[in-house]
N, C-alpha and C positions, 0 to 999 in steps of 0.2 A: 567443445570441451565440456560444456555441463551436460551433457545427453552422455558421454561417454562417464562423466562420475556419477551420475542417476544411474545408469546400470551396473558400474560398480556395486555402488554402494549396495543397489538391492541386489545384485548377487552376492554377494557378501554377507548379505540379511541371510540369505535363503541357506547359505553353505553354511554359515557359522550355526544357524540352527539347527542343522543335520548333527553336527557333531556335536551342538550342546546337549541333543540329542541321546546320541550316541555314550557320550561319558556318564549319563545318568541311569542308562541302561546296562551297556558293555560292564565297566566297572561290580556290576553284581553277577551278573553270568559268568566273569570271570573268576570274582571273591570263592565264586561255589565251585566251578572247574579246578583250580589250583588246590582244593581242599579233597575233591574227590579223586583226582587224579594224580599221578607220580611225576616228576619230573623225566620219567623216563621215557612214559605215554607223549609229553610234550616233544622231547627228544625226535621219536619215531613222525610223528607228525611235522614237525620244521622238515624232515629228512624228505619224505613224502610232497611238501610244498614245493621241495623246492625244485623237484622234477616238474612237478603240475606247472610252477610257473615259467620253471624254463622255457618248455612247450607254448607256453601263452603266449610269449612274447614273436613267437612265427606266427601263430593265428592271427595276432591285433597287424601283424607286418607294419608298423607307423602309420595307418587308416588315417587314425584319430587326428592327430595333430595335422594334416593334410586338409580336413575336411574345417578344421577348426580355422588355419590359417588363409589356405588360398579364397581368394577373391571370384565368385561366382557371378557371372553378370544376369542369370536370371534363376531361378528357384527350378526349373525343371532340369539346368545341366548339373545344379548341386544335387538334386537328387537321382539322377541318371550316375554321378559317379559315386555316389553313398551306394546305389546299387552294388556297384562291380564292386566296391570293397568290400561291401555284407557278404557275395558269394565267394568271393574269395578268402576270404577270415574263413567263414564256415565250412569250403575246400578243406583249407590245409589244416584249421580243429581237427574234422573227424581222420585226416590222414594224420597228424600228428598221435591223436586217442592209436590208432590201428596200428603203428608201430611200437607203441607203448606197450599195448597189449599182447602183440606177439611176442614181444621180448622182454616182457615183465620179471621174469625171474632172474635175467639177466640183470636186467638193469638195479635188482632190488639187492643181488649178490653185492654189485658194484660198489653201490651205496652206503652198503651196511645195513640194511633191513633182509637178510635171508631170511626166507620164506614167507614170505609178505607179497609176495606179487601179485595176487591178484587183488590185496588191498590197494596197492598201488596203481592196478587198472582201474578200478571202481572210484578212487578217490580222482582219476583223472577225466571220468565223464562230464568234467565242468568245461572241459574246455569248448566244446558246442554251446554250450550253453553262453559262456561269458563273450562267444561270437553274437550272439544275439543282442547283447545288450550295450557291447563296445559301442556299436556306430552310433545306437539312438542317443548314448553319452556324449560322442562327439558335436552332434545335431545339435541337443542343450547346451553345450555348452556354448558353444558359437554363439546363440542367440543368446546366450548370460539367461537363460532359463533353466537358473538353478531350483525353482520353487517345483518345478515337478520331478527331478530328479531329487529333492527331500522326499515327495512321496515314497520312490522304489528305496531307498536311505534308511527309509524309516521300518517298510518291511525290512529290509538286512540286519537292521539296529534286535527289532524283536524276536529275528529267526533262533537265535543263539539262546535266550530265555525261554522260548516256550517250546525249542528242538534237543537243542543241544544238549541244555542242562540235566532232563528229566532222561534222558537216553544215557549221560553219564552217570545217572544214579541205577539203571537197569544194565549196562554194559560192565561198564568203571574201566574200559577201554579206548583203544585211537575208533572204536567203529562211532560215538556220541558226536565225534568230533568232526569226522567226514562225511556223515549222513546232516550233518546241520549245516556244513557246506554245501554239499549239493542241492537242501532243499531250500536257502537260503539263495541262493545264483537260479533257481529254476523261478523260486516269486521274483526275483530280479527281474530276471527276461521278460517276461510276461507283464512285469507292469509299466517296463518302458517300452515295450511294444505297441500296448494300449494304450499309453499316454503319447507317442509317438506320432508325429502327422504324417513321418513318413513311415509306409507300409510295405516291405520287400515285394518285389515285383522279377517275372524273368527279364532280367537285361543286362545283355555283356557286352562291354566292347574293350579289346584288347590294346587300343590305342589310348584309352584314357587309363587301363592297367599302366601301363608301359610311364604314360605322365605323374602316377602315382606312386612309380616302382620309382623313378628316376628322384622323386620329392624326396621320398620316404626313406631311402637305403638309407643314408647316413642315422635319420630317425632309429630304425633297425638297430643298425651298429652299438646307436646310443640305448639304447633297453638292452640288449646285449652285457654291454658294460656296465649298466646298472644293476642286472641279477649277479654278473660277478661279484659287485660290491656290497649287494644286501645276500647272497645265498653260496656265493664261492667259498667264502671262508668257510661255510657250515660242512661243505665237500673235502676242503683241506684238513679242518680240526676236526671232521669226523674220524679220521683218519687214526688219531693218537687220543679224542677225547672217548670217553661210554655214554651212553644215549642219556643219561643221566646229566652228565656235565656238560653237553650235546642239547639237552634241555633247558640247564640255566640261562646259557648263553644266548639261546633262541628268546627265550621268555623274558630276559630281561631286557632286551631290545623291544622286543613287541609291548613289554608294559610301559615302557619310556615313554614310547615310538605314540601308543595309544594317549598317554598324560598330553602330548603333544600335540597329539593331530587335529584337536579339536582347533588348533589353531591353522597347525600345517596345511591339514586336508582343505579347510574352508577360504582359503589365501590364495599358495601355490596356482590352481587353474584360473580362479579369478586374474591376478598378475597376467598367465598368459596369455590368457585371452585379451586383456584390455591392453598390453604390451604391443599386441599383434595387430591390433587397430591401431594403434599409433605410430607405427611402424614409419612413416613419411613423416610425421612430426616430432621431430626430435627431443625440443621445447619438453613440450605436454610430455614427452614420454619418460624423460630422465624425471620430472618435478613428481610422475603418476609414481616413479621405481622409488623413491627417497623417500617420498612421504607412506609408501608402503611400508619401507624397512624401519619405519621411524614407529610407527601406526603399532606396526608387531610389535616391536625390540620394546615399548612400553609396559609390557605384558611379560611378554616370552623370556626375559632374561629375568626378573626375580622370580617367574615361575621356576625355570631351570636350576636357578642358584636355591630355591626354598626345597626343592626335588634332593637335591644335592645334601642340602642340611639338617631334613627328616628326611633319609634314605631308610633307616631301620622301622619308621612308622611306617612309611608308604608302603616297603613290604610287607610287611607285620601285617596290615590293614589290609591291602590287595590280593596277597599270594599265601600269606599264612608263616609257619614254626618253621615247615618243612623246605623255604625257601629261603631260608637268612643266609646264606651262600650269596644267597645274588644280589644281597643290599646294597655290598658297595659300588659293582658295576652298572646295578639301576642309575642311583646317584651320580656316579661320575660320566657315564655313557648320556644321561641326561642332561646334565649343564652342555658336556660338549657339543651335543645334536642343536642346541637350544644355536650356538655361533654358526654350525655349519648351515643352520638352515639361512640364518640372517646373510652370513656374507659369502657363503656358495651358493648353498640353491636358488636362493635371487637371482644370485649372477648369471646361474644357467639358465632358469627362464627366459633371463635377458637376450642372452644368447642363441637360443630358440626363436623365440618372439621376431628377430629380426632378420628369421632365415639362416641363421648358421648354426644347424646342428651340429656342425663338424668340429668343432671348438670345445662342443661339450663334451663330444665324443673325445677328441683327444686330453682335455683334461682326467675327464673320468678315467681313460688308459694309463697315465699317469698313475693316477690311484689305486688303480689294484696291479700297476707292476710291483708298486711301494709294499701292499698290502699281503698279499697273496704270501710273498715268503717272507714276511715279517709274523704273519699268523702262523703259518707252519712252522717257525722256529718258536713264535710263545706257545702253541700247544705242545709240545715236547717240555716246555719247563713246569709249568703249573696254569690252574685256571686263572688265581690273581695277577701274573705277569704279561697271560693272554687278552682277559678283558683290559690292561692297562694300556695294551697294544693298541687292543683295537678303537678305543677311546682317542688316543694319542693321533690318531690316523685322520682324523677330523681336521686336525690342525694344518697337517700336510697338504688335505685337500682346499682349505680355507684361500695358501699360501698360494697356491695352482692357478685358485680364482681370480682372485684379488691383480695379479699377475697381467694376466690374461684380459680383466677390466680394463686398467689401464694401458694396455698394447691397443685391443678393440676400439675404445672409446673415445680415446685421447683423455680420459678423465683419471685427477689422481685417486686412486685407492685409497687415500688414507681419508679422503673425505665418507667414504663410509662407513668409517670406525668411529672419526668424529659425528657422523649423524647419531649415532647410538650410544657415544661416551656418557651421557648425561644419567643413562639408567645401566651403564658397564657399574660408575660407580659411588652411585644410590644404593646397588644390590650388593656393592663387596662392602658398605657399611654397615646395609641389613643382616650380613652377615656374620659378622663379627658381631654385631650385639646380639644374634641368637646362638649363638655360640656360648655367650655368656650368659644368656635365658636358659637356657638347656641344664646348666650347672646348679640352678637352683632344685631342678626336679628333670626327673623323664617320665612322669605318668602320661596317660593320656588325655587328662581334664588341661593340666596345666601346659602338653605340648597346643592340641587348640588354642589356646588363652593367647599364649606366646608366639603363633603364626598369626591369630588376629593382633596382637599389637607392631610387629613385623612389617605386616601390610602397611599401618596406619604410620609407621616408622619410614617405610620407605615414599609414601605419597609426599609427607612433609618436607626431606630431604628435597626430594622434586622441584615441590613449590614456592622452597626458601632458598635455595640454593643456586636453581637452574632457570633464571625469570623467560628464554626463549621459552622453555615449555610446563610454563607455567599457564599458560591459556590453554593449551590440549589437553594437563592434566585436568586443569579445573572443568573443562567441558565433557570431559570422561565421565569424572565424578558427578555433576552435575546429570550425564543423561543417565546416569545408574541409578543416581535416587529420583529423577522425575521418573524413569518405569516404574520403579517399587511404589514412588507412591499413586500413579495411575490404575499399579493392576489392585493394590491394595481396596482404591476408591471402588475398583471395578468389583470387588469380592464383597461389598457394604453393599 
């Protein structure tokens, strides 16, 4: 058990630093994107993804979580079948790219980008590419060697800054935007290749295809249902919205999504991977999932709730004048993602982790039967009643999970909500008293002022109120100011 939290832990070091990473970079490539660009350019570009990622999800065919989960009895048959997945991903890429392109203006009619197609061929040469770097993903992660997957992290972090940016001040187009993609995914490839111990080699055998196809379908199915629910709605309300409000809607997901992931992205894989090693021990495995969800929900719930409470600053501050449409579904599309992550995608993980994709497959199905023509009847009403929709839809999904937990597990559900009750509400007190901060002024000297006293509002609450976690908070606090004053010492 401590060999498996020492690798927690430092993958967790290594992931969490990618995205701490990330937000101190992204966050200004973006401030300048959304300044240079229209919400409409945004628009055409989600439109565009969501083809590109369609396609992705037959190229990766569930490889990855195959290669992460199953149990290898010696390093030559795990790399004998990382083989046959790398040629096969890369297969059906470039025959995925080739359909694309023959029928590019077909497809672009469909969509709603006429006369665009052959942007939309060009924008989908990643998909060779992101075969490149899928498996050596997989590879790291298994071995919780996330420290060299920051490296290729870190080129993707600066691609956008020093491609992106300077092409949208020479374009002020979708072309800044997919040229910094592709050359972004091409230093990808390339540096988990070279960081990589395994090196693509010819060797196929259709019998471990076949062990991998049989793993993976349900996998499949589930990426499937997951671009339904991050990119199906964008198909349905393209439909009735203009590439404009086609944009909000995209961008204000993606800016949440981003506020977020520095937590999400560095968590999510970590869980399943150590999930997936505990898989026979049930003990260690339920005690490793709680105190994950306990670990995050520390953090993630008054961040979501403080997202929610300066929704008009965070715009303002991120995306600009030209964006205050999207304030309030940043805000409220935020706190929601903040529950779903905690008490669904946990759950799904969990439910991976132990071999039954098929659970998450079918919850997810649930979700966008719910979804799908709930979003095509809000985009016919207005955008405020669309994004209320689709915020609301987190809930249902939560409701699916949670469900589902306890049929699985034999465990009750509501002990999950109690693991997290303690900062549910710490953060609706923080709440309420910045609500009544806010009344004093809305500048932006005294909005800062009023989110650092927030903070230091809801630690107290914690510490006086909640004595179980009042030892995690205080050792929180405790390793925050032993860094500061370590690197502080280190800078004397």
């Amino acid at each position: 058990m401590k060999s498996i939290n020492e690798d927690i832990a430092f993958a967790t070091k290594w992931a969490g630093t990618a995205e701490v990473m990330a937000k101190l970079v992204t966050p200004i490539s973006n401030m300048i994107l959304a300044r240079v660009l229209t919400p409409e350019i945004f628009g055409i570009v989600a439109t565009i993804t969501m083809v590109n990622s369609f396609a992705d999800i037959f190229s990766d065919a569930g490889f990855q979580k195959f290669l992460i989960q199953h149990e290898f009895s010696t390093k030559e048959k795990l790399y004998k079948s990382t083989n046959v997945a790398f040629i096969t991903n890369l297969a059906i890429s470039i025959l995925a790219w080739l359909i694309i392109f023959l029928f590019r203006n077909n497809i672009a009619n469909i969509i709603g980008i006429q006369g665009l197609g052959n942007v939309l061929a060009i924008s989908c040469l990643t998909l060779p590419l992101t075969s490149f770097s899928s498996i050596q993903i997989a590879l790291f992660k298994r071995n919780f060697d996330f420290k060299k997957l920051f490296y290729a992290r870190f080129v993707g972090i600066l691609t956008p800054f020093f491609v992106t940016v300077p092409l949208a001040f020479v374009y002020k187009n979708y072309w800044a935007m997919i040229i910094g993609t592709l050359i972004g995914q091409l230093f990808n490839a390339l540096i988990l290749t070279f960081l990589s111990d395994w090196k693509p080699r010819f060797y196929y055998n259709f019998h471990k295809l076949k062990e991998m196809l049989s793993f993976s379908l349900w996998t499949l199915c589930e990426s499937l249902l997951s671009w339904l629910g991050n990119y199906g709605g964008i198909f349905v309300i393209g439909i009735y919205l203009s590439n404009y409000y086609l944009g909000l809607y995209r961008t204000s997901i993606n800016i949440s999504n981003s506020i977020l992931s520095i937590i999400i992205s560095s968590t999510l894989p970590v869980l399943f991977s150590s999930l997936s090693r505990l898989n026979n021990e049930r003990k260690h495995f339920f005690t490793v999932y709680y105190d994950f969800q306990k670990n995050i929900g520390l953090i993630l719930i008054p961040l979501g709730t403080g997202i929610f409470l300066y929704r008009d600053l965070v715009t303002g501050i991120l995306l600009g004048d030209q964006w205050h449409e999207a304030a309030n579904f940043i805000g409220i599309w935020s706190l929601a993602n903040v529950f779903k992550l905690l008490l669904s995608s946990y759950c799904l993980e969990a439910f991976r982790a132990i071999g039954k994709p098929k659970i998450s497959v079918f919850i997810q199905m649930l979700q966008i039967l719910v979804m799908l023509p709930l979003l095509y009847w809000g985009a016919q009403q207005n955008f405020q009643i669309l994004y209320l929709i689709r915020s609301s839809i987190c809930i249902i999904l939560i409701i699916f999970s949670l469900i589902t937990w306890n049929v699985i597990f034999k465990q009750n559900s509501l002990k999950q909500i109690l693991n997290i009750s303690p900062y549910i509400i710490s953060s609706i007190i923080m709440y309420f008293i910045g609500t009544l901060l806010q009344v004093i002024s809305n500048s932006y000297i005294w909005s800062f002022v009023s989110i650092v006293l927030l903070i230091v509002v809801y630690f107290v609450i914690l510490t006086t109120f909640f004595k179980e976690d009042r030892k995690k908070t205080v050792k929180l606090l405790n390793s925050f100011y032993f860094k500061i004053k370590k690197r502080t010492m280190n800078g004397k």
